[in-house]
C-alpha positions in Angstrom: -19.2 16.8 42.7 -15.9 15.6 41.1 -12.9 16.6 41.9 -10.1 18.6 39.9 -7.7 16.3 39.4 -10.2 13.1 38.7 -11.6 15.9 35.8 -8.5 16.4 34.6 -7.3 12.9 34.7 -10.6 12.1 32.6 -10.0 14.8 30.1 -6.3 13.6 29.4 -7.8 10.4 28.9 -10.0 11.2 26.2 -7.5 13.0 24.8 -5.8 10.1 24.1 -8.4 7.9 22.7 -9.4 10.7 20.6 -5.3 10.8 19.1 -4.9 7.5 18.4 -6.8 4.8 16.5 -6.1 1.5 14.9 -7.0 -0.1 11.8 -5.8 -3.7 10.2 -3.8 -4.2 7.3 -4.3 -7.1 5.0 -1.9 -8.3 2.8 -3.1 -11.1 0.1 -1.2 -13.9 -1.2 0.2 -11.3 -4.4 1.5 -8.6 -1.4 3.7 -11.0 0.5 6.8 -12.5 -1.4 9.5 -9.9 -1.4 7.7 -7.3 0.6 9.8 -5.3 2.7 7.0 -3.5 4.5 6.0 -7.0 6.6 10.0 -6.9 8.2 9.8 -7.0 11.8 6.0 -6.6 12.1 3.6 -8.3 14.6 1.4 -9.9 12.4 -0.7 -13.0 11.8 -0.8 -15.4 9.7 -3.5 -17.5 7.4 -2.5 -20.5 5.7 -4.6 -21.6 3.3 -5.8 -24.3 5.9 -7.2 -22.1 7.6 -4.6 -22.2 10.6 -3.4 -18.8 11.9 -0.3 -18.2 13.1 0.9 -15.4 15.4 4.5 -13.7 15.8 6.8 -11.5 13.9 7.9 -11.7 10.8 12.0 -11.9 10.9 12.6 -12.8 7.2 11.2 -12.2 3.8 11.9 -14.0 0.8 10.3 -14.1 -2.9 9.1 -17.5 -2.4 9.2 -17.6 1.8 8.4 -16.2 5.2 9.7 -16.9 8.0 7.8 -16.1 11.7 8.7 -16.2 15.3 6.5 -16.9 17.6 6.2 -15.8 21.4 8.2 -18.7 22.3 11.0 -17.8 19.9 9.8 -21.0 17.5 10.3 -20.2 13.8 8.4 -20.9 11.3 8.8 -20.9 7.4 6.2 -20.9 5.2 6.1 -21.0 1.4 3.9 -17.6 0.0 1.6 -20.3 -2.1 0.4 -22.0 1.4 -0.4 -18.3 2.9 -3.7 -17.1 2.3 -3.3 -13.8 4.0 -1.6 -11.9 6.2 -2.8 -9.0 8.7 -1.4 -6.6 11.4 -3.3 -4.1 13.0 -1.6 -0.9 13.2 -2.6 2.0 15.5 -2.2 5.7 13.8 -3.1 9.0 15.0 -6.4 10.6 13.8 
């Protein structure tokens, strides 16, 4: 038999999986220059090359982004070497 408070522990947990959920966005070559929406996010990044980059974006420009990484690196890229861009982002159901 279970106890309470491992039942209720349970039940508050799958409360929480059932309020929240995730879901990626994608933003295409056509989305990125001069979007204000990709400030500040966690995203990553896919140059055309096929290289993906990971960080968050700290500047957006009509022709450039610019990404930090975890090690505080930045990186500029020009939007015609980006092939896409995508963050997941977790919403409530």
């Amino acid at each position: 038999m279970l106890s309470a408070s491992l039942v209720n522990r349970t039940e508050d947990n799958l409360n929480q999986l059932l309020c929240m959920g995730k879901r990626q966005v994608i933003y295409r070559q056509d989305k990125i220059g001069n979007n204000p929406d990709l400030l500040n996010r966690e995203v990553n990044l896919v140059t055309k090359e096929n290289r993906v980059w990971h960080g968050r974006i700290i500047a957006v420009g009509s022709g450039d982004i610019m990404l930090k990484d975890d090690r505080s690196w930045k990186h500029q890229f020009t939007v015609d070497k980006i092939d896409r861009i995508y963050c997941d982002i977790k919403t409530d159901y």
